[in-house]
N, C-alpha and C positions, 0 to 999 in steps of 0.2 A: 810541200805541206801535206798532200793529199799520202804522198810514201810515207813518212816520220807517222802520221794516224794510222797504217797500215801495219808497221812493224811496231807501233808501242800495240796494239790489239795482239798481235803475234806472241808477245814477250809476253804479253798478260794471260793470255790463255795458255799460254805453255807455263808457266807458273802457279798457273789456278789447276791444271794438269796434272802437272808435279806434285803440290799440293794433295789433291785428290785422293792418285791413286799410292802415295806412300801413307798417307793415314790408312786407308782401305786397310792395306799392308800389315800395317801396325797393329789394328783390331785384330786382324784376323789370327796373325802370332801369338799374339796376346791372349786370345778367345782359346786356338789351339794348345798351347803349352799351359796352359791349366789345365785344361780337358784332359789331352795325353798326361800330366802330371798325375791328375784325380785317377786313371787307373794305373797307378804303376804299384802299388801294394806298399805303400810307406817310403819308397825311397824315393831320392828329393836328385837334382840338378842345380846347379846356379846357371848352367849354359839356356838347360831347356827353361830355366823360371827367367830370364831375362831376354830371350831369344828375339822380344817384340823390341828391342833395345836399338838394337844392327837397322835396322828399316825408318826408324823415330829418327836417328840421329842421322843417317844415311839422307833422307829428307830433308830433314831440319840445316844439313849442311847442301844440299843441293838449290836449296830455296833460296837459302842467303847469295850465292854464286848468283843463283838468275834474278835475285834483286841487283845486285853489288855491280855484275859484269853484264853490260848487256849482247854479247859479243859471244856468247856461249854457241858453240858450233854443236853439230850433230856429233859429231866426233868424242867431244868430251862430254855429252850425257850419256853416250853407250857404253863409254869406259867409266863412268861415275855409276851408273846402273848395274854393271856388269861386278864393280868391284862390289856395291854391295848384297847384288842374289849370291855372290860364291861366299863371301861373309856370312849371310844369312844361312846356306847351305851347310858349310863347317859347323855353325853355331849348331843348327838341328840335329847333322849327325851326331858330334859331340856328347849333347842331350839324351840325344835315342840311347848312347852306346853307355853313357853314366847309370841314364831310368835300369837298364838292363843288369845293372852291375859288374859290370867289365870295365876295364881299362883297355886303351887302345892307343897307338901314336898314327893310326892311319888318317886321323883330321888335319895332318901337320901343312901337307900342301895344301888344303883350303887358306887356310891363314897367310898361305907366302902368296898362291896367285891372290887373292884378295887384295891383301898387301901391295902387291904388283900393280895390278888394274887400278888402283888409288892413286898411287905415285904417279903412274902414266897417264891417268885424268887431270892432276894437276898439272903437269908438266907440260900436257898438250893445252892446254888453259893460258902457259907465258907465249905458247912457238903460237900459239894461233892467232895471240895478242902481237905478237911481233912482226907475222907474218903480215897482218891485216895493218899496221902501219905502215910497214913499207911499201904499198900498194898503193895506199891514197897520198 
């Protein structure tokens, strides 16, 4: 009795955590990519004006996960985390190299490890699930 009140306090504040510090996240993208916008002398982004986008929903699917699963390992929030700062990262360069008026294909690996790190948070999400049944 005394363990199950231990770990739902655990799940709750690692939730309320999550929570937290992706809104933080959010604002601050958000707060940023106007600012940066506002001086760029007229020219415009869809990457840098949506940039707060990647962390919002990055979040918003992270949350659900630690409602949904309660079995969430350390493992697949650093691969969940990780896929989205290199998201978030591509997005910004992106942004920078649009505001500037260039074109450029040097963001392409942001998008594939991003990409990457995503899949391998899911994935680790069934083997953990799996793992953790055969145990008990």
């Amino acid at each position: 009795m005394i363990l199950s009140t231990s770990v739902t306090k655990n799940k709750n504040k690692r939730l309320k955590k999550t929570l937290v510090s992706y809104s933080l996240l959010t604002i601050f993208f958000f707060a940023f990519s106007r600012i940066y916008e506002s001086f760029s002398f007229g020219e415009t982004s869809l990457h840098m004006h949506y940039l707060f986008a990647v962390p919002l929903l990055g979040g918003i699917v992270l949350a659900l996960l630690l409602k949904i699963m309660p079995n969430v390992g350390r493992i697949n929030l650093n691969l969940w985390n990780s896929a989205v700062a290199v998201l978030t990262a591509g997005m910004l360069f992106r942004g920078i190299v649009n505001l500037s008026g260039r074109s450029t294909t040097l963001d392409q690996p942001y998008w594939y490890v991003g990409l990457a790190f995503a899949i391998l948070a899911i994935a680790s999400l069934f083997f953990h699930k799996k793992n953790s049944q055969e145990l008990a």
